[in-house]
Every structure is written in C-alpha cells, then in structure tokens.
C-alpha positions as a Markdown table, in Angstrom:
| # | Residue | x | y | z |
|---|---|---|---|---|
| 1 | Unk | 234.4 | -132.8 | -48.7 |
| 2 | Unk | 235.8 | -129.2 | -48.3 |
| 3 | Unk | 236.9 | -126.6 | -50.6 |
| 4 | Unk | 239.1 | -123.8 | -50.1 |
| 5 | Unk | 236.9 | -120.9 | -52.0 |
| 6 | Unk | 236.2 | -118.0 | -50.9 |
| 7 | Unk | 232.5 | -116.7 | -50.0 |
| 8 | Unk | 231.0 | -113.2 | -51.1 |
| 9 | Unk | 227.9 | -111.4 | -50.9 |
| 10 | Unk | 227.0 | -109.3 | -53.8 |
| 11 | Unk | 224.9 | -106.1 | -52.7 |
| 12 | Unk | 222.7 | -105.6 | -55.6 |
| 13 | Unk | 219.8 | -103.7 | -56.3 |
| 14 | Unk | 217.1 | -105.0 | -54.5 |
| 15 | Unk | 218.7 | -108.7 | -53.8 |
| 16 | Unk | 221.9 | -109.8 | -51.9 |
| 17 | Unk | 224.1 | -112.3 | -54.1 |
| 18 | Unk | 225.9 | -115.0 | -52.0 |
| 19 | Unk | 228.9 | -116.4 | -54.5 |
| 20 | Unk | 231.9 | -118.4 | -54.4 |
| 21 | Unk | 234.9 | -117.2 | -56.0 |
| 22 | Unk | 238.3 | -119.0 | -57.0 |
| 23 | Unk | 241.2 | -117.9 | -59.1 |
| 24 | Unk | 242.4 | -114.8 | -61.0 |
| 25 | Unk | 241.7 | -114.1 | -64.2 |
| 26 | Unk | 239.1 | -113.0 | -66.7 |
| 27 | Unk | 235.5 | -113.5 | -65.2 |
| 28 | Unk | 233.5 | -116.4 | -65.3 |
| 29 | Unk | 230.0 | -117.3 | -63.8 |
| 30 | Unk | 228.5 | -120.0 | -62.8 |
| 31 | Unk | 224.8 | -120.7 | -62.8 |
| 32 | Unk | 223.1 | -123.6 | -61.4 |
| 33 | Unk | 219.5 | -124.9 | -62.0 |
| 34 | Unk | 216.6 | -126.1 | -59.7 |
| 35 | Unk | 216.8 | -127.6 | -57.4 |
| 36 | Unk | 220.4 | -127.1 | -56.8 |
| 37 | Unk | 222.8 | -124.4 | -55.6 |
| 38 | Unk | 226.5 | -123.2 | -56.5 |
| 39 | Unk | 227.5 | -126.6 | -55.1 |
| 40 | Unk | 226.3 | -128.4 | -58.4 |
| 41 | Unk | 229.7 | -126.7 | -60.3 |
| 42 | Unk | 232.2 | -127.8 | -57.2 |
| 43 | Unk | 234.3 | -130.5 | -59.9 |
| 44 | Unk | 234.3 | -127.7 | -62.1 |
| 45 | Unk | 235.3 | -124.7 | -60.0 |
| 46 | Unk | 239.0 | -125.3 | -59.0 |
| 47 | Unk | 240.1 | -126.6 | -63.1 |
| 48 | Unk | 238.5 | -123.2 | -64.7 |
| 49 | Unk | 240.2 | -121.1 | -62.3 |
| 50 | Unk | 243.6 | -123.0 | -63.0 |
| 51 | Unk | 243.2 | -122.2 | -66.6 |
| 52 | Unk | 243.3 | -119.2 | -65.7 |
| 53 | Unk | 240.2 | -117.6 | -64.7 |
| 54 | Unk | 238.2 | -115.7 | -61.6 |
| 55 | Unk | 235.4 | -118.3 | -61.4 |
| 56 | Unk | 232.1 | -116.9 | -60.0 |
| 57 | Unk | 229.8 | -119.9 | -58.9 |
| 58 | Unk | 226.6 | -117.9 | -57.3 |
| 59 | Unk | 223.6 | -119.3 | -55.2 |
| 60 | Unk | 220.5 | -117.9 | -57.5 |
| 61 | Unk | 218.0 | -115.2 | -55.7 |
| 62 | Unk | 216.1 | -117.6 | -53.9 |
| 63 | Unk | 218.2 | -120.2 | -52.9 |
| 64 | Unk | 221.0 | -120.8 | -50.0 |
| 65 | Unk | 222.6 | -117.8 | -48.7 |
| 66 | Unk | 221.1 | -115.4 | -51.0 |
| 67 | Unk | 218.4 | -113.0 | -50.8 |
| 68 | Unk | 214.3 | -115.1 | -51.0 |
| 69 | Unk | 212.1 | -112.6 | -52.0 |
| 70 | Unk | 208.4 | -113.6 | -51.3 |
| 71 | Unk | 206.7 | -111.8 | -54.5 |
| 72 | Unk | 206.5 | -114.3 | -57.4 |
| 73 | Unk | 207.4 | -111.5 | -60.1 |
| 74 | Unk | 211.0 | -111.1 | -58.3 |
| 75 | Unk | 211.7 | -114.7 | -60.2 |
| 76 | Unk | 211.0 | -113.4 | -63.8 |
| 77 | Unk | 213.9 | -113.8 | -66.5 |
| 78 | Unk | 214.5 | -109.7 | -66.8 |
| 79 | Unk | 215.5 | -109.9 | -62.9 |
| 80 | Unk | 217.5 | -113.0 | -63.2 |
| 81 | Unk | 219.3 | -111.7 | -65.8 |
| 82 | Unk | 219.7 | -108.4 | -64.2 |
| 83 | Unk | 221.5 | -110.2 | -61.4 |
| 84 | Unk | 223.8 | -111.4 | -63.9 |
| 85 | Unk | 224.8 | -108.1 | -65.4 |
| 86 | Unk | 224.8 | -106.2 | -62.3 |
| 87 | Unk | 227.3 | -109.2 | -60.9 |
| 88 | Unk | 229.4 | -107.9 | -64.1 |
| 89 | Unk | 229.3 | -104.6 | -63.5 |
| 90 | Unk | 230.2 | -104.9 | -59.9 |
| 91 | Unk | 233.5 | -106.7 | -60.8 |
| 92 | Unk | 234.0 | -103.9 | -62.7 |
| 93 | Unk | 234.8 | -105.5 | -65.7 |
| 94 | Unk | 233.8 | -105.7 | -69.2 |
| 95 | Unk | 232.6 | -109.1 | -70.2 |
| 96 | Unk | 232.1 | -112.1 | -68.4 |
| 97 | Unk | 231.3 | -115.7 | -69.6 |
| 98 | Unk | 228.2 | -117.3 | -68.8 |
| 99 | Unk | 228.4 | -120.9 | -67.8 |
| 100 | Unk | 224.3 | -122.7 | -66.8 |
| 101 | Unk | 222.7 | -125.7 | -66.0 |
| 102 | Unk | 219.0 | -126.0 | -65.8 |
| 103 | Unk | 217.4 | -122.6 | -65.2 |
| 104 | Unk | 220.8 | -121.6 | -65.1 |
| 105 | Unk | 221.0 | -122.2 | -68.5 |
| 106 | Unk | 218.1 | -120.1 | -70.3 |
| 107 | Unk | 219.2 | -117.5 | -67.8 |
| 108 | Unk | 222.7 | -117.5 | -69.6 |
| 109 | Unk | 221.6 | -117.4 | -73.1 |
| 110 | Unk | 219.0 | -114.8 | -72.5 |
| 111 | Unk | 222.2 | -113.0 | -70.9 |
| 112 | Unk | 224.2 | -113.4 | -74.0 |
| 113 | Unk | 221.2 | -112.8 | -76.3 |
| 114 | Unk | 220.6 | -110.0 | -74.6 |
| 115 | Unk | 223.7 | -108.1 | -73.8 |
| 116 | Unk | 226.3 | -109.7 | -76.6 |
| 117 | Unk | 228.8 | -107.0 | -75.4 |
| 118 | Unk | 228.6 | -107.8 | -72.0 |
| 119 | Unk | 228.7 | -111.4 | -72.4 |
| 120 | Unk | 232.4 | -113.1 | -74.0 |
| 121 | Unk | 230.8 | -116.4 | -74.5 |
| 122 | Unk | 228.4 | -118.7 | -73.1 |
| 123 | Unk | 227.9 | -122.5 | -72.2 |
| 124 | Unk | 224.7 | -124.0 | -71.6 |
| 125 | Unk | 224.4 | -127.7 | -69.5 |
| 126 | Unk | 221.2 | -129.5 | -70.6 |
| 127 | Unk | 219.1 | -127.1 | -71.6 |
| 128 | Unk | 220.1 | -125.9 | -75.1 |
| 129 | Unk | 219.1 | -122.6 | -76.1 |
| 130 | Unk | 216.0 | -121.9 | -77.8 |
| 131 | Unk | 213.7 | -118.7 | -78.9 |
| 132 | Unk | 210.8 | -117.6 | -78.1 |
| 133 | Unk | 208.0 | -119.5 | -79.3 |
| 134 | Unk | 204.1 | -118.3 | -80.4 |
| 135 | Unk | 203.5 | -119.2 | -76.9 |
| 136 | Unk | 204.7 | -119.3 | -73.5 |
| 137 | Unk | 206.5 | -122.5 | -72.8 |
| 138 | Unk | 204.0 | -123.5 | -69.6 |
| 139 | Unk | 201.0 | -122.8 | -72.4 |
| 140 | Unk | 203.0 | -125.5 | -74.5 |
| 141 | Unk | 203.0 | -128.0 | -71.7 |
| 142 | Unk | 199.4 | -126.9 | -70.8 |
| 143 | Unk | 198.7 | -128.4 | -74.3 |
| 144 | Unk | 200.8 | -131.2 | -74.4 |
| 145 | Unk | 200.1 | -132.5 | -70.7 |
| 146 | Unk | 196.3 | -131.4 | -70.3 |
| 147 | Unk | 195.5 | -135.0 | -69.7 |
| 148 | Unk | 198.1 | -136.1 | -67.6 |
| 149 | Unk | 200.8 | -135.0 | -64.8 |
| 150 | Unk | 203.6 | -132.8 | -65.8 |
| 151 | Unk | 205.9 | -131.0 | -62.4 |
| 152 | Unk | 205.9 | -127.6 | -64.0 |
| 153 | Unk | 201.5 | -127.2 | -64.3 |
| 154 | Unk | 202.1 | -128.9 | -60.6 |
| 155 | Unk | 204.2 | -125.8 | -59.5 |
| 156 | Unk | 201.7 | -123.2 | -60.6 |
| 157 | Unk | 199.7 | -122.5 | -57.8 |
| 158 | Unk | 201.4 | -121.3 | -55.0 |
| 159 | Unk | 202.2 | -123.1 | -51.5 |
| 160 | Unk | 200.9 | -127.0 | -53.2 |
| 161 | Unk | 204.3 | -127.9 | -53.8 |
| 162 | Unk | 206.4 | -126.0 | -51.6 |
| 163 | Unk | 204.1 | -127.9 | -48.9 |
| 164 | Unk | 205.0 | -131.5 | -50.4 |
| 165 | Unk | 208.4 | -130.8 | -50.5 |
| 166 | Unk | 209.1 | -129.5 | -47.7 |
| 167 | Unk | 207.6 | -131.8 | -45.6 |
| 168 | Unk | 210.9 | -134.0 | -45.7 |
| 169 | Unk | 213.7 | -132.1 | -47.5 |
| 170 | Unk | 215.8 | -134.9 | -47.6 |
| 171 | Unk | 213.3 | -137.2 | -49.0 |
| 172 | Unk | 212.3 | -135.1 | -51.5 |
| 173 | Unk | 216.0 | -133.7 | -52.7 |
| 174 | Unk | 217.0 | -137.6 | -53.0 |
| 175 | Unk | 213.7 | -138.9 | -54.6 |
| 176 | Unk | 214.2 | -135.5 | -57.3 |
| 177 | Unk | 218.0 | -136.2 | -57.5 |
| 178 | Unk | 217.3 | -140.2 | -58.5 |
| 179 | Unk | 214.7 | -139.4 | -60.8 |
| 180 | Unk | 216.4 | -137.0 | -62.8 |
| 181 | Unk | 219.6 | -139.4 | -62.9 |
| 182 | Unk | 220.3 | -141.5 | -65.6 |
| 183 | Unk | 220.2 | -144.4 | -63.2 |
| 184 | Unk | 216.8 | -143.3 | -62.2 |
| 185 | Unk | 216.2 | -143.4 | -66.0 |
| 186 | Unk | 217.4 | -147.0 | -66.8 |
| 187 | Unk | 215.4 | -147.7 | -63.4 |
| 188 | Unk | 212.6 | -146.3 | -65.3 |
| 189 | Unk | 212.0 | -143.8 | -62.7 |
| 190 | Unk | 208.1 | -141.9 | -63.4 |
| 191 | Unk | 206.1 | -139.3 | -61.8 |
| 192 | Unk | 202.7 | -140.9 | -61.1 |
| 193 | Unk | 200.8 | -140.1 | -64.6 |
| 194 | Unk | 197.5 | -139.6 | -63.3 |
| 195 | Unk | 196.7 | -135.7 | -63.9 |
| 196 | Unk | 195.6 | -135.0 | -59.7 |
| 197 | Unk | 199.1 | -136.7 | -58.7 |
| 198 | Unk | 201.9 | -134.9 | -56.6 |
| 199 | Unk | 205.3 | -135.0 | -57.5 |
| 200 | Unk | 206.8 | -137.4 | -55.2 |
| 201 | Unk | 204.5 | -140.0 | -56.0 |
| 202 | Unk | 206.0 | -142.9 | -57.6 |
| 203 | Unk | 209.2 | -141.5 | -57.0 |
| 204 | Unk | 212.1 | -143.8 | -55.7 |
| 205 | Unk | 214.5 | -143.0 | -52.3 |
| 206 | Unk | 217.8 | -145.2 | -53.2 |
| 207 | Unk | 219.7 | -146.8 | -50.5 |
| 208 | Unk | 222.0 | -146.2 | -51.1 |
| 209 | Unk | 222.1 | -143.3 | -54.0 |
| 210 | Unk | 224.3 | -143.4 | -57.1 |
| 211 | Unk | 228.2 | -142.6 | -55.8 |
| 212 | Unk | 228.1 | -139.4 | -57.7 |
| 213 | Unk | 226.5 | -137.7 | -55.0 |
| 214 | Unk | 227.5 | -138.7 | -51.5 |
| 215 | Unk | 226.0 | -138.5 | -48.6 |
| 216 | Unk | 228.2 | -135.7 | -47.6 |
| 217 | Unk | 227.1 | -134.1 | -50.8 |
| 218 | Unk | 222.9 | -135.1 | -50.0 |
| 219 | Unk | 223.5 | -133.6 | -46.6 |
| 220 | Unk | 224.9 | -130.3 | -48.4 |
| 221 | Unk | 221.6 | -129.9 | -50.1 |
| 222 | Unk | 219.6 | -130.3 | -47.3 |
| 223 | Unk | 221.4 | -127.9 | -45.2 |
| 224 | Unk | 220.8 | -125.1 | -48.0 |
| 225 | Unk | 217.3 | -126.1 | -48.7 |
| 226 | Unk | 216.4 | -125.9 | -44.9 |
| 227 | Unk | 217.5 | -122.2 | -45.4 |
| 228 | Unk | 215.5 | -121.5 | -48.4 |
| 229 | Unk | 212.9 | -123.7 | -48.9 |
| 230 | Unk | 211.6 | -124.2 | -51.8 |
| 231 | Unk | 209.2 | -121.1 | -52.7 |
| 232 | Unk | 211.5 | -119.2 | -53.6 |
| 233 | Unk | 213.2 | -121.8 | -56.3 |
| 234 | Unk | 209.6 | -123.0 | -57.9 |
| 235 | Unk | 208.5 | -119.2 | -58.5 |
| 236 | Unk | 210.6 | -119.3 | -61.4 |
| 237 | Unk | 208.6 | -121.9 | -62.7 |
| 238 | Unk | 205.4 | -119.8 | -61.8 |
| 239 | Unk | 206.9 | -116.6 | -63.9 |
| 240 | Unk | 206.9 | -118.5 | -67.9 |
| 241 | Unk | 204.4 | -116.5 | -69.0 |
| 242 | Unk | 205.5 | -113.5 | -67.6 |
| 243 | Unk | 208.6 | -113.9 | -69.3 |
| 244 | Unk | 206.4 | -114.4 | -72.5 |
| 245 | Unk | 204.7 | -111.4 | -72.2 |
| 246 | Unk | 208.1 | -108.9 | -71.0 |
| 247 | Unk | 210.6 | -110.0 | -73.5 |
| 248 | Unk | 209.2 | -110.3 | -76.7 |
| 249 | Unk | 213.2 | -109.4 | -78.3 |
| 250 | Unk | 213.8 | -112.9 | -77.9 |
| 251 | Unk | 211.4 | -113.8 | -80.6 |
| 252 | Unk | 214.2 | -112.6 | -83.4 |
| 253 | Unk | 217.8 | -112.6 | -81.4 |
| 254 | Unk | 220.0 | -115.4 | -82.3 |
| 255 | Unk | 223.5 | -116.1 | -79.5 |
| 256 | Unk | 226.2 | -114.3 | -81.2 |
| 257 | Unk | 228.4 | -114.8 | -78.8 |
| 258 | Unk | 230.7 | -118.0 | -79.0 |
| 259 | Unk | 228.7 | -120.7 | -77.6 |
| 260 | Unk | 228.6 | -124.3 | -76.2 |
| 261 | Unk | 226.4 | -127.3 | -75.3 |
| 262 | Unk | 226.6 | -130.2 | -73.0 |
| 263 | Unk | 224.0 | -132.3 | -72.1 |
| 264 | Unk | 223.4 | -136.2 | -70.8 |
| 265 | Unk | 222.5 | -138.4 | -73.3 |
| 266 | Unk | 219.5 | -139.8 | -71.3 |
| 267 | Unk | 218.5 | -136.4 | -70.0 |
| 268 | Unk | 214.6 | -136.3 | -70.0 |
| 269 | Unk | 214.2 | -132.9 | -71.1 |
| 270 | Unk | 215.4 | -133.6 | -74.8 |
| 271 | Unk | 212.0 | -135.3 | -74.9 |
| 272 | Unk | 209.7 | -132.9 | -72.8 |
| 273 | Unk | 208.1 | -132.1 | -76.6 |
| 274 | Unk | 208.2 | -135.7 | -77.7 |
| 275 | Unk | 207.8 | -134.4 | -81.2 |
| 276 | Unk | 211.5 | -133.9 | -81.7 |
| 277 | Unk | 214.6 | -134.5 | -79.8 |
| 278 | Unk | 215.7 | -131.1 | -78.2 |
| 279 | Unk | 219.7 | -132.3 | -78.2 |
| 280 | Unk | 219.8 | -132.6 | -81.8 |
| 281 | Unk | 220.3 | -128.9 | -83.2 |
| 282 | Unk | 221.1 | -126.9 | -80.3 |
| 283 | Unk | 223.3 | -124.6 | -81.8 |
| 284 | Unk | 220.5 | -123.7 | -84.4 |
| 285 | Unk | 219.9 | -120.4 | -83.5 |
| 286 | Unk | 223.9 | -119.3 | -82.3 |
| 287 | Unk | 225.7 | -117.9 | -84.9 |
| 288 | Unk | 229.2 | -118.7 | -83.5 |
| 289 | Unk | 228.5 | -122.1 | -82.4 |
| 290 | Unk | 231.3 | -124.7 | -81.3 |
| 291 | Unk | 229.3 | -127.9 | -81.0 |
| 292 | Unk | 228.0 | -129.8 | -78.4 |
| 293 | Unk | 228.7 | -133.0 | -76.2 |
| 294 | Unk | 226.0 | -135.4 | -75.5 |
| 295 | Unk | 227.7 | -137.7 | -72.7 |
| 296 | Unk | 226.6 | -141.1 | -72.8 |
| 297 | Unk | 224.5 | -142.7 | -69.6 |
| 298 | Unk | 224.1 | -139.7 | -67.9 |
| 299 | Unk | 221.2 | -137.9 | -67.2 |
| 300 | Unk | 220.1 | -134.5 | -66.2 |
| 301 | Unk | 222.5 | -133.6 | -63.3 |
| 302 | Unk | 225.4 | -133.4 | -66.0 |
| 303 | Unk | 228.3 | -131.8 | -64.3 |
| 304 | Unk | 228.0 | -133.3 | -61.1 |
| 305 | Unk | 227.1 | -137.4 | -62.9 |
| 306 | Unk | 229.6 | -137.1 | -65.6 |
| 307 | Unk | 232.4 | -134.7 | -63.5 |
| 308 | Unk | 235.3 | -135.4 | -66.1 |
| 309 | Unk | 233.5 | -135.3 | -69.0 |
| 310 | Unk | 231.8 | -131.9 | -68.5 |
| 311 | Unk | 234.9 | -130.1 | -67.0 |
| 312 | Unk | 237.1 | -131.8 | -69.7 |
| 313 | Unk | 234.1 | -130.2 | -72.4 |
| 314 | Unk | 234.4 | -126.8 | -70.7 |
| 315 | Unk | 238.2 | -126.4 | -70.7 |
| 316 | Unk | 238.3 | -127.2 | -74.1 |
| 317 | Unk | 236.2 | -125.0 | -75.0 |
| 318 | Unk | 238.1 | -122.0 | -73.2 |
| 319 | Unk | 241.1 | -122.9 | -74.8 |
| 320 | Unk | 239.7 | -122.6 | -78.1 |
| 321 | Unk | 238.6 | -119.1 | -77.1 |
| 322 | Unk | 241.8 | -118.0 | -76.1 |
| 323 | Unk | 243.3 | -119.4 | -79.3 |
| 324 | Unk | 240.7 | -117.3 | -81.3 |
C-alpha cells in the first residue's frame, strides 16, 4: 500500500527526527509506541489532515529513519519529550496537539503535563494517563512479577533481548504483533510464565495473521526494524527509574489541557496491576477531560485493529475543540 506524504528530517539538538507530514493546518503529532514506527497512524494520517490540519506522524529517536543513540540515558522521558517540544518550536508555532499510542502515549501526557501552553490538547491510545506513583513503575512490576515472567524486568539488562529478537525480525514482530491482538487474546496468547523464560517463548506465528495487518504491512515493519534494531526501542523500557528519579513534578500535575482516551477493550495493559482495571477512570487526573472510547474486541494495537473506530474517535474529538 502507498501513501502520498511527504518525508522530513528534523535537525534537533543532539538527534535527527525522521517525520511524515500531510496537510495544512494547525499542528498535530503523532506518536507511536514499541515496537512500532510512524506507520502505526497510516488510517489516521490522511482524515486529520482533511479536517484541516498539518499532521506530524514521527519515527521516535531510536527507531526507523531517525537518529539510534547507543547510551541508555538518551531514551529517558525529559529527552523524549524534549523531541516533542523542540519539533514545536521548529514549526515555529505555538501549540501543537499531542496524539500517542503506547510509549507514545505517556510521552504525550508528560508533554501536556508538562508544557500546558505548548501543548492545545492531547489524546492518548491505550495507555491512559496516570501520575507518578511512590515508586518507579519497573519497582511496581518488580513487586508484582518477582515470581514469575513479566517482558519489561526481561528488557532490563542490556543486549538479552535485543539478541532474541533480533535473531529473526520477522518472527519476532509477528509473534509480538499476535500476542498483543485481541485475537491473540481470545486465542489466549501467553508469555511462558516461568520467571527464567524469554519473550518469545510460547508465543504464536499466525499463518496467516489477522487481515488488519497485511503482509505488505508485516514486511513494512521488518524493513524499519532491520534499520534500527531493537536496542534502541527497549532502552526506554531500561530508563523507568530514571524517569522516577528526574521528574518528580509529575507527582502533583494533573492534564489541563483538553484530553482524550481510546483504548481496546481486551487490551492487556488495563490489567498489568490486576488490582484494578486501568480503563475505568482514565481521565481522573485531567481536568478538561472529554471521555474515552473502549472499542470492543480489539486489543492493544488500537488504531491500526479497530482503523474506523479510532479515526472516527479522534475527529470527533477535534471537532469538538474547534467548536469550543
């Protein structure tokens, strides 16, 4: 499948920012998750820009055609969001809004959170926001899963991983992909629970996958992923207590920014703390919250399983902004 976008490289700082950009308009950005790239918004790109925005879709440091650092710091929330507002700044405009899946998502609200002036609104995919806690989130699931695998205390030390999944991108990116899925859910699709596991194991290859992603689309992936790897996309896991320890504001700041959720109804992340469902209040700390959408049957990969549903959820909520 092809798309008429336009590619561009933001010089930043210290990182080059590879982006596609459609449309005219005011500024919005898109920001995908792990392990993904800016293809994860393609339903989405071409509709916002025809309401009447300049849509940003970027490939975060680390992956695709933008800058890989080695150092594990570069992958801290401060620099992610930096990207973000420096992205801003060189459009030279004011305010953009913040659109994220995934990673992409915490990266958004901590944007918004943040820098409320430089940030219109924001709309997080599957991960709703939430503050920071009395300790780092990878202490959390050092507590919860010290008996028993969990991918993010998998990702710590460095090179394990990146080894395992590298070893066959496509295998990996389709077993991860499945898994995540809310057919891999219904399938009832597990990481092996045995603490000394590896990711892949007792993950499923489909053949053939679910028609939401295609095999043109799989091959997409892989291409990008052969660029990167996959070092550069599991450091962010490897930075949680970093982020802990450098943004302690986050502790106290609600979204006052108008805000957004959408998220798959059998997404497994609403039950990564099994004590409570994560989708229930995600608005509870925005002050300017317009509601959420959980879609039914899908699961984590939300824009790209549920395409109408999430673009049509998006749209509407730009056109209550402009009404506002």
């Amino acid at each position: 499948m092809k798309y008429n976008f336009k590619n561009k490289i933001y010089e930043l700082n210290d990182v080059n920012i590879f982006a596609i950009e459609h449309g005219e308009g005011p500024l919005v950005i898109m920001v995908h998750g792990w392990p993904e790239s800016w293809y994860s918004w393609r339903h989405q790109i071409k509709p916002v820009a025809e309401l009447g925005y300049k849509v940003i879709a970027i490939d975060v440091r680390g992956y695709g055609n933008s800058s890989k650092p080695i150092e594990v710091e570069k992958y801290d929330m401060p620099s992610l969001i930096q990207d973000i507002i420096n992205i801003i700044n060189k459009e030279n405009v004011e305010q953009a809004i913040l659109i994220g899946h995934d990673w992409g998502a915490p990266i958004c609200w901590n944007a918004a959170a943040l820098y409320p002036k430089k940030i219109k609104a924001v709309i997080g995919l599957s991960v709703p926001h939430s503050r920071r806690g009395k300790i780092s989130n990878i202490e959390l699931w050092r507590q919860i899963y010290k008996d028993k695998f969990f991918y993010q205390l998998y990702f710590q030390k460095e090179g394990v991983a990146e080894k395992e999944l590298e070893k066959d991108i496509a295998d990996s990116l389709r077993k991860i992909y499945y898994w995540g899925s809310g057919e891999g859910r219904d399938a009832k699709v597990r990481s092996n629970p045995d603490k000394n596991s590896t990711l892949l194991d007792g993950l499923i290859n489909p053949m053939p996958f679910p028609d939401w992603l295609s095999e043109d689309d799989l091959n997409f992936y892989v291409e990008q992923f052969k660029k990167s790897g996959f070092r550069g996309p599991i450091n962010r896991y490897r930075n949680q207590d970093r982020d802990w320890e450098r943004l302690p504001e986050l502790s106290s700041l609600k979204i006052e920014v108008p805000s957004f959720f959408i998220g798959g109804e059998k997404d497994s992340i609403r039950k990564f703390n099994n004590k409570f469902d994560a989708y229930e209040n995600p608005g509870k700390h925005c002050n300017d919250f317009y509601g959420k959408i959980i879609i039914n049957n899908v699961g984590h990969w939300v824009q790209q399983e549920a395409p109408k549903e999430t673009t049509s959820g998006i749209i509407n909520f730009l056109k209550k902004l402009k009404e506002k």
